[in-house]
N, C-alpha and C positions, 0 to 999 in steps of 0.2 A: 554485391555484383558477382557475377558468376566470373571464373576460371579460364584463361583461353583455352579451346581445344581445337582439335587436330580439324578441320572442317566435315572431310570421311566420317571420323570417329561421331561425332555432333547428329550429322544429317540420319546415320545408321540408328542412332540410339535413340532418335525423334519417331522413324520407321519411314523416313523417306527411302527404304529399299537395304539391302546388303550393302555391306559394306563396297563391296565390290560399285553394287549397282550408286552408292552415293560418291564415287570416286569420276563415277561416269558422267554423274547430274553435275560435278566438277568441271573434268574438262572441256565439256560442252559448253561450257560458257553458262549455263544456268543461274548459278550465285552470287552474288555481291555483298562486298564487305563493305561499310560507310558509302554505298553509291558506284563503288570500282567493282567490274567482273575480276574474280579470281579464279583462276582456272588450276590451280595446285592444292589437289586434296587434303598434302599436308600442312598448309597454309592453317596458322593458329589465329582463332577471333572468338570474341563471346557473342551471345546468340545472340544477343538483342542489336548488334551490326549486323548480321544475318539475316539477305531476302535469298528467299527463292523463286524464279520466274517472279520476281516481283513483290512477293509477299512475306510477310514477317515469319520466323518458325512459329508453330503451335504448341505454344503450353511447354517453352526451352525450360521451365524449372521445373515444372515437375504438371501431370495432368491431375485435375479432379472435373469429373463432372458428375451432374442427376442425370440417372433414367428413371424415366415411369413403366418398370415394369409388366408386361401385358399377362396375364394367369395363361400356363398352361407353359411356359420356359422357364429354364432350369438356370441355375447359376453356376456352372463347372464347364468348363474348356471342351468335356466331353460329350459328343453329340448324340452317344449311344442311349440315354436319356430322355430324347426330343429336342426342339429346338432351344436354342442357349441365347440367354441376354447379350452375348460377344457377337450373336448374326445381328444385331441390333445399333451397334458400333461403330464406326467409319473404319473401314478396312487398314488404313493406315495406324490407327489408335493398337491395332493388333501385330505392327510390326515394332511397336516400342522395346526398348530395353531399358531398365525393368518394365515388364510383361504386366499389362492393365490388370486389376480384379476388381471385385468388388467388397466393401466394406461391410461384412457379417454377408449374411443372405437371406433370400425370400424363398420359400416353398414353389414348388411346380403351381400350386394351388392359393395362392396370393401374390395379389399383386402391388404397387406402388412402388415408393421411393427408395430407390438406389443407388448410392453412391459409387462411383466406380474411380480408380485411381492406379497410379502406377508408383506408388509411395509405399512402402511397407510400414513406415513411422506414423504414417496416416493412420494405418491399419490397425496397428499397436495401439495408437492412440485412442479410439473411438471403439474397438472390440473388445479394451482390456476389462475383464469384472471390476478394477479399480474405478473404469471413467466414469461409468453410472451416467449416460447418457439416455437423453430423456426419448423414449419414440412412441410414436401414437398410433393406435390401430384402428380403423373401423370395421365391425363388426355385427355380420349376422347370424342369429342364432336358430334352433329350430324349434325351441318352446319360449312361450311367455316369462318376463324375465324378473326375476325376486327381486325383490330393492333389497334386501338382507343380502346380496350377494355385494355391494357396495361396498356394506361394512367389512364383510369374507376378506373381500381381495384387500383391504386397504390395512389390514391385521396384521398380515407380514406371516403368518401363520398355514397358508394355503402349501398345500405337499401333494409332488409331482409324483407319479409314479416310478416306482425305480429311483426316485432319490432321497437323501440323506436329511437332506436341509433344505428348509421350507422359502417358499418365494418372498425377495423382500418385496414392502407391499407396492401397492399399483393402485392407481386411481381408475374405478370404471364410474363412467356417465352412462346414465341409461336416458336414451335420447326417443324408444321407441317400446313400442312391446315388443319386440327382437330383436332391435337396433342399441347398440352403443358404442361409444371409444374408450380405449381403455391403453393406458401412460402405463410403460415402462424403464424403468432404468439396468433391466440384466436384457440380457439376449439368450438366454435358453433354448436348447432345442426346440420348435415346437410350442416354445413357451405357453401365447395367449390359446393355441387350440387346447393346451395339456391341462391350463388354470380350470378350462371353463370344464372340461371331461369329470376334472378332479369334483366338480358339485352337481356332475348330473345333466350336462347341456351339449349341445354339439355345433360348433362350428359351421356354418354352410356358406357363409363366406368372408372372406378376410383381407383389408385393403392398408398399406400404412402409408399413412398422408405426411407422417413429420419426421424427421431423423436429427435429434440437437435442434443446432439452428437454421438447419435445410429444409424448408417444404416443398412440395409438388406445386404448388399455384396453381397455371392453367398450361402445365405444360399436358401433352397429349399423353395416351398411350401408346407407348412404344417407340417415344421420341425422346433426346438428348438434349442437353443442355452444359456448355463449359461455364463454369463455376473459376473466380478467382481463386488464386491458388493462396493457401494460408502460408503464414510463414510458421517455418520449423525449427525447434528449438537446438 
């Protein structure tokens, strides 16, 4: 069970507005604790007694949800780039504290499944080299595609340019003459465009359908989804 907090403090770090401004959604008469309007910002409750105009807080322990990605947005707060998966987001999701991001990222130039969170434990947890989370790409290429590259990638042997140490291996399905998926457990820069460069191929499009135990299903592109929230250790 969560901690009482200051109601102000609560509504601000949900991103129902500044603090100032959730002092206001206060005295207005706005919020209710167990059913009673409380009109004293510093009035202490946990969230889940917490309506506002009626409704429950969103995601009071912490937010995770999927986006499906669309190609051609970037994954950084900065717009100078082009358009950002954060225009994509419920504007309120961007006044949280801590501040939403997303878990690893997707190039300007693919697109799928994206985890987005306001958890850095989260972050830690599924970006670390240790977690070795499994994620799935789809995959098109711009030459016909060797079945000997099956064996390649799954060697553990395949070396990136500019690096030291060679990729641990990966499962590619070859599903087409340019088509395939292909399972990873690292996140490398660049990763599956750099594997495929490394023996001579080039990427021309690139889609990831799975992240652990997250898929895209039939969500759209360029629509959200709240996801329960895991518990934390």
């Amino acid at each position: 069970m969560s901690k009482p907090r200051r109601l102000d403090q609560m509504l601000a770090s949900l991103g129902y507005g500044s603090r100032r401004e959730a002092m206001g959604l206060v005295d207005r008469g706005n919020v209710t604790v167990r059913g009673v309007v409380v009109t004293e910002p510093e009035h202490k409750a946990i969230s889940s007694d917490v309506l506002v105009r009626g409704e429950p807080l969103e995601a009071p322990e912490g937010l995770l949800a999927l986006l499906h990605k669309p190609l051609g947005y970037v994954c950084t707060h900065a717009s100078d780039e082009g358009p950002t998966i954060y225009e994509l987001l419920p504007p309120r999701w961007l006044k949280r504290n801590p501040a939403v991001t997303s878990v690893g990222r997707l190039d300007k130039d693919t697109s799928g499944l994206l985890l987005i969170t306001d958890q850095g434990l989260l972050v830690q947890r599924w970006t670390s080299p240790k977690a070795l989370v499994e994620k799935i790409y789809e995959v098109e290429v711009d030459a016909s595609l060797d079945v000997k590259l099956v064996e390649i990638f799954a060697s553990g042997t395949v070396q990136l340019r500019g690096e030291d140490k060679p990729c641990l291996p990966a499962c590619l399905k070859i599903l087409g003459d340019k088509l395939a998926t292909v399972t990873l457990t690292e996140g490398r820069y660049h990763q599956v465009r750099r594997m495929f460069a490394s023996q001579g191929w080039h990427v021309v499009k690139l889609h990831r359908s799975r992240f652990g135990a997250y898929e895209l299903a039939d969500l759209k592109v360029g629509e959200h989804q709240l996801l329960p929230f895991p518990a934390l250790p």
